[in-house]
LUMDOTOR-97384 format. One record per atom (N, C-alpha, C, CB): x, y, z. Coordinates in steps of 0.02 Angstrom, whole numbers, plus 50000, padded with zeros to 5 digits. Glycine has a CB too. Example, Ala and Ser with C-alpha at 12.3 -4.5 7.8 and 13.67 -1.06 7.14 Angstrom:
<atoms>
506604971650390506154977550390506604983550390505654977650452506424988850354506844994750357506455000250394507044997050286
</atoms>
This chain:
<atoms>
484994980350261485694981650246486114975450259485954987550286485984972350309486384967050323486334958650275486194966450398485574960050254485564955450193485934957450138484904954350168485824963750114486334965150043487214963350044486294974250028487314965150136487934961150135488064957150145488274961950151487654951350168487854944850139487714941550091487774941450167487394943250057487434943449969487824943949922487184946949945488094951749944488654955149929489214948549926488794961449989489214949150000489954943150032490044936549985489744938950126489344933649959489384925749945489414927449878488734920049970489264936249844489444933549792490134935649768488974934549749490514937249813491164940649816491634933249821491234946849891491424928649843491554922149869491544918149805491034919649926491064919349760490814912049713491404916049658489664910449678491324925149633492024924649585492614921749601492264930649569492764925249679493474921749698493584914849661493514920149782493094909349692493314904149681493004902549594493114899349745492794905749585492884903349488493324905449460492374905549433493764910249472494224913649441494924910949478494054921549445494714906749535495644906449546495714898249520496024907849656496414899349498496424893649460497044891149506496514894549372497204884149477497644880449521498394882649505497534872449512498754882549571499314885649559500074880749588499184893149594500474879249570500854874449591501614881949629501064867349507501844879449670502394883949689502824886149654502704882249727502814892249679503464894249611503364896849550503834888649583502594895449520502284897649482502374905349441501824896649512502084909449500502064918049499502954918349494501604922949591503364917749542504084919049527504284918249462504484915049563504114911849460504444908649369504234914349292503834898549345503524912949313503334917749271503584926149270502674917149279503664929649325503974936149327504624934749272504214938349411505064929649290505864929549275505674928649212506424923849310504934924449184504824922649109504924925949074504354921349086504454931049087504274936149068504604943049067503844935949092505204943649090505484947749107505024954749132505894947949057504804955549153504134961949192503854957549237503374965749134503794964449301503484963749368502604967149345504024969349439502184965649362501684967549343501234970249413501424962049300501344976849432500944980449484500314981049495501044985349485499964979649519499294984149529499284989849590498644978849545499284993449559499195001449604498575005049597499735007449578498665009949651497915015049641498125021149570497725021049738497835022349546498025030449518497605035749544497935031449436498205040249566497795047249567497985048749632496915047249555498375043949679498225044749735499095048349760497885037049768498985055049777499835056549787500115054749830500065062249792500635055349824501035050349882501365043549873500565048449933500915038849843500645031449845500785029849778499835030249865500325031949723500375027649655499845035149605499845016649666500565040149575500115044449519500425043949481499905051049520500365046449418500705048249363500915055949367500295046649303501475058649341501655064949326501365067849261502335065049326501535075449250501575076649189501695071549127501985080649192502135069549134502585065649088502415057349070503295065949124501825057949115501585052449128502025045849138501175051849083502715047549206503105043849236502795041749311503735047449236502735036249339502295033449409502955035349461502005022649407502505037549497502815039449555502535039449621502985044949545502965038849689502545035049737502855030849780502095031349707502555030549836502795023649912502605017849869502155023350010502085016949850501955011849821502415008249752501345013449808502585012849714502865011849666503455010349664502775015449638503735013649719504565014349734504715006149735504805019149822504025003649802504084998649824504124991149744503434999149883503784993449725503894988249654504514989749618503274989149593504704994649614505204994549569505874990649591505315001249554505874990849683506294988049706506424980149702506244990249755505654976249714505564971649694505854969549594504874971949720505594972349569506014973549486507014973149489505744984249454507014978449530507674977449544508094970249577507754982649585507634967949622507934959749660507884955149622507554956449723507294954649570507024949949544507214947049489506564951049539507374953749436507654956049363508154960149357507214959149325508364961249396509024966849401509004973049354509744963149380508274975049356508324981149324507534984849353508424979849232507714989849390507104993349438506434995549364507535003249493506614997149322506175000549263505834992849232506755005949194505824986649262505434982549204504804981049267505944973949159504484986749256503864984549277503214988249245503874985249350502624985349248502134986149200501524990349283501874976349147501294995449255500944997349332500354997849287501215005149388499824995849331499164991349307498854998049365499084979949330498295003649355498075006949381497375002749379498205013349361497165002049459496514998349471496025002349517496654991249504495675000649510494985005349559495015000249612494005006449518494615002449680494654998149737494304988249729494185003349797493874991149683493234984249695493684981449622492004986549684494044982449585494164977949548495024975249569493994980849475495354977249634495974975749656496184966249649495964978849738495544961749680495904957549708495474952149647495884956949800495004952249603495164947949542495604951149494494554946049506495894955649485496624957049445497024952949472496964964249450497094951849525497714948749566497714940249571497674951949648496884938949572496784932849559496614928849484496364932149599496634932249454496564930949355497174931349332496094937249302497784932949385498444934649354498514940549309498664929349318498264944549312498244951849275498724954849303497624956249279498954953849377499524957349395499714953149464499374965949403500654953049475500944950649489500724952649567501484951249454500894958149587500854961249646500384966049658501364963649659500134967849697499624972949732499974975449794498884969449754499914981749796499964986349818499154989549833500424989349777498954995849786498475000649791498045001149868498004999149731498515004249917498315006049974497674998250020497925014549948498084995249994497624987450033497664985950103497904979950006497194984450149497164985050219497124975850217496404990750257497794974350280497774966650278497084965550342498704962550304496684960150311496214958850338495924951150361495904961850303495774949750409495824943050423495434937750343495334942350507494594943250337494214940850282494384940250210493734944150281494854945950216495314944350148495744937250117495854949250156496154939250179496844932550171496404926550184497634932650241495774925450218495594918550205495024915850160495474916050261494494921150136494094920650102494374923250036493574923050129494804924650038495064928749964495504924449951495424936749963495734920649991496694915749977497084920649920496634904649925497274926549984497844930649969498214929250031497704938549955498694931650028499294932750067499514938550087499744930550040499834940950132499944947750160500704948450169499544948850229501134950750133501894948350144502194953850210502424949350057501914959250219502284964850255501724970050265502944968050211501794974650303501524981850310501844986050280501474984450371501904990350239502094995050208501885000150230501994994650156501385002950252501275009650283500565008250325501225016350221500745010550375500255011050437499885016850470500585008950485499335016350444498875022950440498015019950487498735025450330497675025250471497055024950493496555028750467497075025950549495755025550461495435028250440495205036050476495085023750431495035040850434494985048450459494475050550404495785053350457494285058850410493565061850371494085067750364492635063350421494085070050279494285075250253493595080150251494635073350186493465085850277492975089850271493125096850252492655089650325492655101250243492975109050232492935110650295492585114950181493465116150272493645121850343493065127350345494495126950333493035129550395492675134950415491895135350398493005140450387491695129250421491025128450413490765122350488490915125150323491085122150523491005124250587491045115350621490205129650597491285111950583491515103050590492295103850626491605097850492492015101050668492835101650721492795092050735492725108650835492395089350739492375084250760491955078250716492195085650818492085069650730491585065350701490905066250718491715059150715490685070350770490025069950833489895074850785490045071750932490245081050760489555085150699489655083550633489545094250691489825075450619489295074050550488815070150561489585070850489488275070250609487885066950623487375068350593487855066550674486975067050539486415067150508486875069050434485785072850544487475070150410487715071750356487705065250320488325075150361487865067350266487845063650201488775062550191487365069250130489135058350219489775055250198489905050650129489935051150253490325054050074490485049950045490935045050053490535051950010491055039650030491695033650045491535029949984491645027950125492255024949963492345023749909492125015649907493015025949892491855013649871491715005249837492025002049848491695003349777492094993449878492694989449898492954992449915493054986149866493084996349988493544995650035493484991450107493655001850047493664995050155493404991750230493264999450250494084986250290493325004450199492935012350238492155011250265492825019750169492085009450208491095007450218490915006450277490755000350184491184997550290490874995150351491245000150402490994986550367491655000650404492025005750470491785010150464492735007850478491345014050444491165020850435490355018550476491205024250339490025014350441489375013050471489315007450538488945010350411489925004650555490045002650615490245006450687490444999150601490555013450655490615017450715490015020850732491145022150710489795022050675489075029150678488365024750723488655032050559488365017650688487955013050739488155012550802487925006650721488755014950814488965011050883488875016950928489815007450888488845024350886488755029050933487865031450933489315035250914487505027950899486935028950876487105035750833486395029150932487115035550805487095042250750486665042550689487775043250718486465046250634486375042950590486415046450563486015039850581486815044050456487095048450439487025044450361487775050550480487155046350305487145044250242487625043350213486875047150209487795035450196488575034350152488305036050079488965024750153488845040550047488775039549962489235035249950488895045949912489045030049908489615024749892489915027549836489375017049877490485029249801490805030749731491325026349725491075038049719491275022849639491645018749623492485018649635491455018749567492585025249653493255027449650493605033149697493305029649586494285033649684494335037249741494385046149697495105033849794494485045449639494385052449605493755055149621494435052249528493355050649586492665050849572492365054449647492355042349552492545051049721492565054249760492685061249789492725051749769493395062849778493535066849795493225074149751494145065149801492845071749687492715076849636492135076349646492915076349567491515071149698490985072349731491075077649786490755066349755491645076649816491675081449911491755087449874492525080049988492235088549824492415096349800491665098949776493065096849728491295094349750490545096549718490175099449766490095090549689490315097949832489845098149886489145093449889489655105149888489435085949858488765081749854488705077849908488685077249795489395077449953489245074150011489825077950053489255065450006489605080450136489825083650191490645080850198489305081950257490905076450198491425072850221491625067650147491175068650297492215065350177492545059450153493095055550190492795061250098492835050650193493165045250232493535041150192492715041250269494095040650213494545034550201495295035450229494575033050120495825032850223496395031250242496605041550262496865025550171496995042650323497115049750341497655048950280497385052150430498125047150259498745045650187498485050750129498695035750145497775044850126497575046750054497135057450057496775038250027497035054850127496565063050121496935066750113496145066450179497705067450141498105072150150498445073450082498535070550203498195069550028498375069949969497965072749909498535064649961497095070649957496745072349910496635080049925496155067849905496825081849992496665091150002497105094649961496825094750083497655093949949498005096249919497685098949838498505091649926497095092349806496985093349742496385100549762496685085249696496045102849804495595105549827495605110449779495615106949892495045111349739495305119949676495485124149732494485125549615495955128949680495865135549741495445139549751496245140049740495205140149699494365144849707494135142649743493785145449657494085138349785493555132849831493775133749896493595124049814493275131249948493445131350004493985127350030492975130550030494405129050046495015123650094494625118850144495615128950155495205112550165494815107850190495445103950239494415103250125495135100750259495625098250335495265090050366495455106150417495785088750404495495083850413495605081750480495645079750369495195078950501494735079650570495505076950596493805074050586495425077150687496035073150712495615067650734496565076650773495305063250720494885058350774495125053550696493765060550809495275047350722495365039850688494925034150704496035037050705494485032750670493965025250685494235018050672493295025050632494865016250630495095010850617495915012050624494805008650552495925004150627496925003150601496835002050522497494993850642497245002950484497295000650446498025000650415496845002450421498144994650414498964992150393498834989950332499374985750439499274995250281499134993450202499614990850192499004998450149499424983850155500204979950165500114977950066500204969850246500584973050059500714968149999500374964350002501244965049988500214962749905499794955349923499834952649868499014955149946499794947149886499944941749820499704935549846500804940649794499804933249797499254926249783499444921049834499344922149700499134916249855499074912249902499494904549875498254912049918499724905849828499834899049790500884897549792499404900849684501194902449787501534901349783502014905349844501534901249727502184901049882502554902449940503474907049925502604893949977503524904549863504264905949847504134912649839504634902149781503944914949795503744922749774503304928649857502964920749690502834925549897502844925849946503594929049992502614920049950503824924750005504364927550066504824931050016504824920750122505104932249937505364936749899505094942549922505284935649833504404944249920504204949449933504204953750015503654948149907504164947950041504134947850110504934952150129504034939050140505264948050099506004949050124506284956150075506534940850109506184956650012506354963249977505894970850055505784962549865505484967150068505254971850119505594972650152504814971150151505874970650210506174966450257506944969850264506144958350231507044971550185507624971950182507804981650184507824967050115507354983450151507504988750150507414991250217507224991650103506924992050259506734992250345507524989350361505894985550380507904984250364508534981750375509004988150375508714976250321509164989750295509364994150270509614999150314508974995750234508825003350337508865009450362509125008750437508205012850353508915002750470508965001550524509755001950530508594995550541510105000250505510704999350513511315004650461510704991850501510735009850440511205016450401511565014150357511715020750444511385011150309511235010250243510925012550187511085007150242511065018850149510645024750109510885020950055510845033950114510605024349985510785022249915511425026649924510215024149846511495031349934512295035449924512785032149976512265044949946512785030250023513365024950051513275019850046513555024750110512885017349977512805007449985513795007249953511855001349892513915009749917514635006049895515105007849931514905007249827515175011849973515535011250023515645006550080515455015350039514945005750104514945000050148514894993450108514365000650198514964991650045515074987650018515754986350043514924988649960516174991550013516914990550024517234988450076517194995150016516924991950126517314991350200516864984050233517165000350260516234984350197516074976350233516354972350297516264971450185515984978450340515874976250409515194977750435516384979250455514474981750385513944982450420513674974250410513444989050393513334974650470512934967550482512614964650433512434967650529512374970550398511614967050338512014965150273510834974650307512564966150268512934965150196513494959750218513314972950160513884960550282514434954050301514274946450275514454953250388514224945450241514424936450231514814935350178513774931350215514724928950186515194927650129514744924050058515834922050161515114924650012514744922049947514414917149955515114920449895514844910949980514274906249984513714906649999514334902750011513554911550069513264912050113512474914450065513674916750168512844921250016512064924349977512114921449945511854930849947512514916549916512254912149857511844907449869512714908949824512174902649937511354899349980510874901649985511294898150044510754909450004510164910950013509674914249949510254914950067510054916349908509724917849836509564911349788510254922649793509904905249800509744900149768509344898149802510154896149753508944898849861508284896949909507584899049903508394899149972507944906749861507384909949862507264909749768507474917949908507654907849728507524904549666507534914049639506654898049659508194918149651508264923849623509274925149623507724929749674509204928249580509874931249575510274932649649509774938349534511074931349672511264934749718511274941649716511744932749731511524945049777511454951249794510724954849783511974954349759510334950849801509544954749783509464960349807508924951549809509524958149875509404964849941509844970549905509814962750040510594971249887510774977149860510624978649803511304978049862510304973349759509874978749714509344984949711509594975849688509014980949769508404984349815508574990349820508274981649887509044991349856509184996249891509715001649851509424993349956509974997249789510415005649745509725008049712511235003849658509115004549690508635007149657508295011449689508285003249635508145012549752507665014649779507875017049845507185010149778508325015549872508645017149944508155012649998508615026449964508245016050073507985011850129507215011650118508175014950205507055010850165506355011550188506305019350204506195006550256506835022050253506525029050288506635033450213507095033050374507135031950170507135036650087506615039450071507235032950020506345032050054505635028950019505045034350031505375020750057504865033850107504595036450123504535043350143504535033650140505115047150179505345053550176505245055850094506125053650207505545052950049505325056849967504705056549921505775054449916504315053049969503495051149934502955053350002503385040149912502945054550062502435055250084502755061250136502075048450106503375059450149503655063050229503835069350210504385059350271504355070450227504755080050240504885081550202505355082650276505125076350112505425079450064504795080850009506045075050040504095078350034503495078149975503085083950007502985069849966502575085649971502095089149975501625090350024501885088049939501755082250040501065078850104501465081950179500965066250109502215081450177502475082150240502115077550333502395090450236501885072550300501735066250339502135065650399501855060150299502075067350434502405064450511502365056950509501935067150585503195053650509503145046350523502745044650573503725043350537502775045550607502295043550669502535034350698501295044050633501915030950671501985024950677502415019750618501345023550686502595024150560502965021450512503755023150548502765024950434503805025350590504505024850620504825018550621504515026950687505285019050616505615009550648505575008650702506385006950644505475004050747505515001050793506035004750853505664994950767506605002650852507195007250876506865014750907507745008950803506545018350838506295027650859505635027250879506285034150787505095019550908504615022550935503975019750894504745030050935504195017950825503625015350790503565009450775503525017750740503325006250742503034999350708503334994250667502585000850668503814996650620504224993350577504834992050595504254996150525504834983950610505354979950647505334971950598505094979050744505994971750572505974966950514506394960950560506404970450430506204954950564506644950950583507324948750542506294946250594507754946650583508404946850559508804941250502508744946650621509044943250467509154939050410509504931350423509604943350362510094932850489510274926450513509804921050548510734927750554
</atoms>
C-alpha cells in the first residue's frame, strides 16, 4: 500500500508540473475583469455547500461565497460560471485555468499548497472528519466498525485519515474507494459498504438524501481529523490572492461589527461603523492596490450579507442541516473566525 502511494504521489506531482504553466502577477485578476465571469469550481450534490435546485439555480456556503467575490470584482453577484467537479479532478481544473476559484469542500494542507503551488486564501468552514452509518443496527461508536467495509471518496485526505486512525488503533477494516461523493452515498444507501466517511458538513447533508423506505442513519459523535475547508487559487498571482483573502475577511468583518445586508445603507448613511468610516481617498487607495473597483467590500456584502447570513441560510438554523456553529463562530462568541483588521 505504501508503494501505490508513492506512485500515486509522484505521479500526482509530474501532472502538476506539466500542466502548470507560467504565470506573471495579476494574471488570474486581469483575466476575471477580461472576461467579465468569475469561474467556480464547486462540488455538486453536496447540500449546504454547492447543489443545484429544481430550477437548476446553485445554491450554497460555497456558492454564496463566489458570488460575493463576482460582486467585488465585477459588480454584479450573478456573473459567475459554476464548474461542478468531482474530488480527484479539483486541483488540475484549477491549474489548466478551467476555473478561477475553488471552493468544493477543500481541506488546506501543508502537501497541497507546496507540492500543488496552490494557495490557501482563508478558512471558510471548519469541520472534521466523521462516519455517517445506519441507525439501529447497533454502531454507537468508531471501535464497532472494526472489520467493516467503509466507503470514502477518491482524492480526498478521507482515505489516508481513515486508514491512519484504524492502523493506529490496530483495527482492520476495508476502504471502498468511489469516484464521487454521490456515487458514494448511493453505495452506503445500497448497503455495499457499513459506513461513510468524510467531512461531519457533508454527512449531515447526505442523511438527509437517505430514501424513506430505508433505514435512517446518523452520524457517529467521534471526529479523526481537522479539516479547514478553505479557498484556493493558484500560486501565481498574489494580487487576486489577498482579493480573495480579503472579500473573506470582509464579510467575517461585516458580521463582527453588525453589519447585515438589510442595515448596510443605513450604516452607510450614518457612517460611523468602523469597517465602512474612511474617506474616499482612503478606498480608493486601497481598491487601486488591489487592482478592483472601490467599495468592493460593500458589494460583498449587499450580495450576500455577513459571514454569520451566509452561513445561518445554507448550513445553520435557517437550512435543513440546522448545523450548530460551533467552531465557525467568530472569535468574540468562542470560535475560530477572526479576520485581521483592515487598518
Amino acid at each position: 500500500m505504501k508503494i501505490d502511494r508513492i506512485v500515486c504521489c509522484v505521479a500526482l506531482l509530474v501532472l502538476t508540473l506539466a500542466v502548470l504553466p507560467q504565470v506573471e502577477a495579476g494574471e488570474v485578476l486581469n483575466s476575471v475583469k477580461a472576461r467579465g465571469q468569475l469561474r467556480c469550481g464547486v462540488s455538486e450534490g453536496i447540500l449546504g455547500f454547492s447543489e443545484r435546485d429544481a430550477d437548476e439555480h446553485w445554491r450554497g456556503l460555497d456558492v454564496d461565497f463566489c458570488r460575493a467575490v463576482a460582486a467585488a470584482v465585477l459588480g454584479d453577484a450573478n456573473k459567475v460560471e459554476f464548474v461542478p467537479l468531482i474530488a480527484s479532478t479539483r486541483f488540475p481544473a484549477l491549474q489548466s485555468r478551467r476555473i478561477d476559484l475553488l471552493l468544493s469542500n477543500t481541506t488546506w494542507t501543508l502537501t497541497r499548497e507546496v507540492v500543488l503551488k496552490v494557495q490557501f486564501p482563508g478558512i471558510l468552514f471548519y469541520d472534521g472528519q466523521g462516519f455517517l452509518v445506519p441507525d439501529g443496527v447497533g454502531i454507537k461508536s468508531i471501535a464497532d466498525l472494526k472489520d467493516a467495509t467503509i466507503c470514502v471518496t477518491r482524492g480526498t485526505t478521507h482515505r489516508r485519515n481513515l486508514e491512519t486512525y484504524f492502523a493506529a488503533k490496530d483495527w482492520p477494516m476495508k476502504p471502498l474507494v468511489i469516484n464521487s461523493a454521490p456515487e458514494a452515498e448511493e453505495a452506503l444507501f445500497a448497503g455495499r459498504c457499513r459506513a461513510y466517511t468524510s467531512d461531519a458538513a457533508q454527512l449531515a447533508g447526505m442523511r438527509l438524501h437517505a430514501p424513506k423506505d430505508r433505514q435512517a442513519f446518523v452520524i457517529l459523535p467521534e471526529r479523526i481529523s481537522k479539516e479547514p475547508l478553505s479557498l484556493v487559487v493558484w500560486s501565481g498571482d498574489p494580487e487576486w490572492t489577498s482579493v480573495i483573502r480579503w472579500v473573506l475577511n470582509t464579510l467575517i468583518l461585516a458580521e463582527e461589527y453588525g453589519i447585515t445586508r438589510d442595515n448596510l445603507d443605513a450604516v452607510l448613511a450614518e457612517n460611523k461603523n468602523l469597517l465602512v468610516r474612511r474617506s474616499a481617498d482612503e478606498r480608493d487607495l486601497i481598491a487601486r492596490s488591489m487592482g478592483i473597483e472601490p467599495d468592493w467590500g460593500i458589494r460583498a456584502v449587499r450580495a450576500v450579507g455577513n459571514y454569520g447570513e451566509i452561513y445561518e441560510r445554507n448550513v445553520g438554523r435557517d437550512s435543513p442541516l440546522k448545523i450548530e456553529r460551533g467552531l465557525n463562530r467568530l472569535w468574540t462568541q468562542g470560535g475560530l473566525h477572526y479576520a485581521p483588521p483592515i487598518d
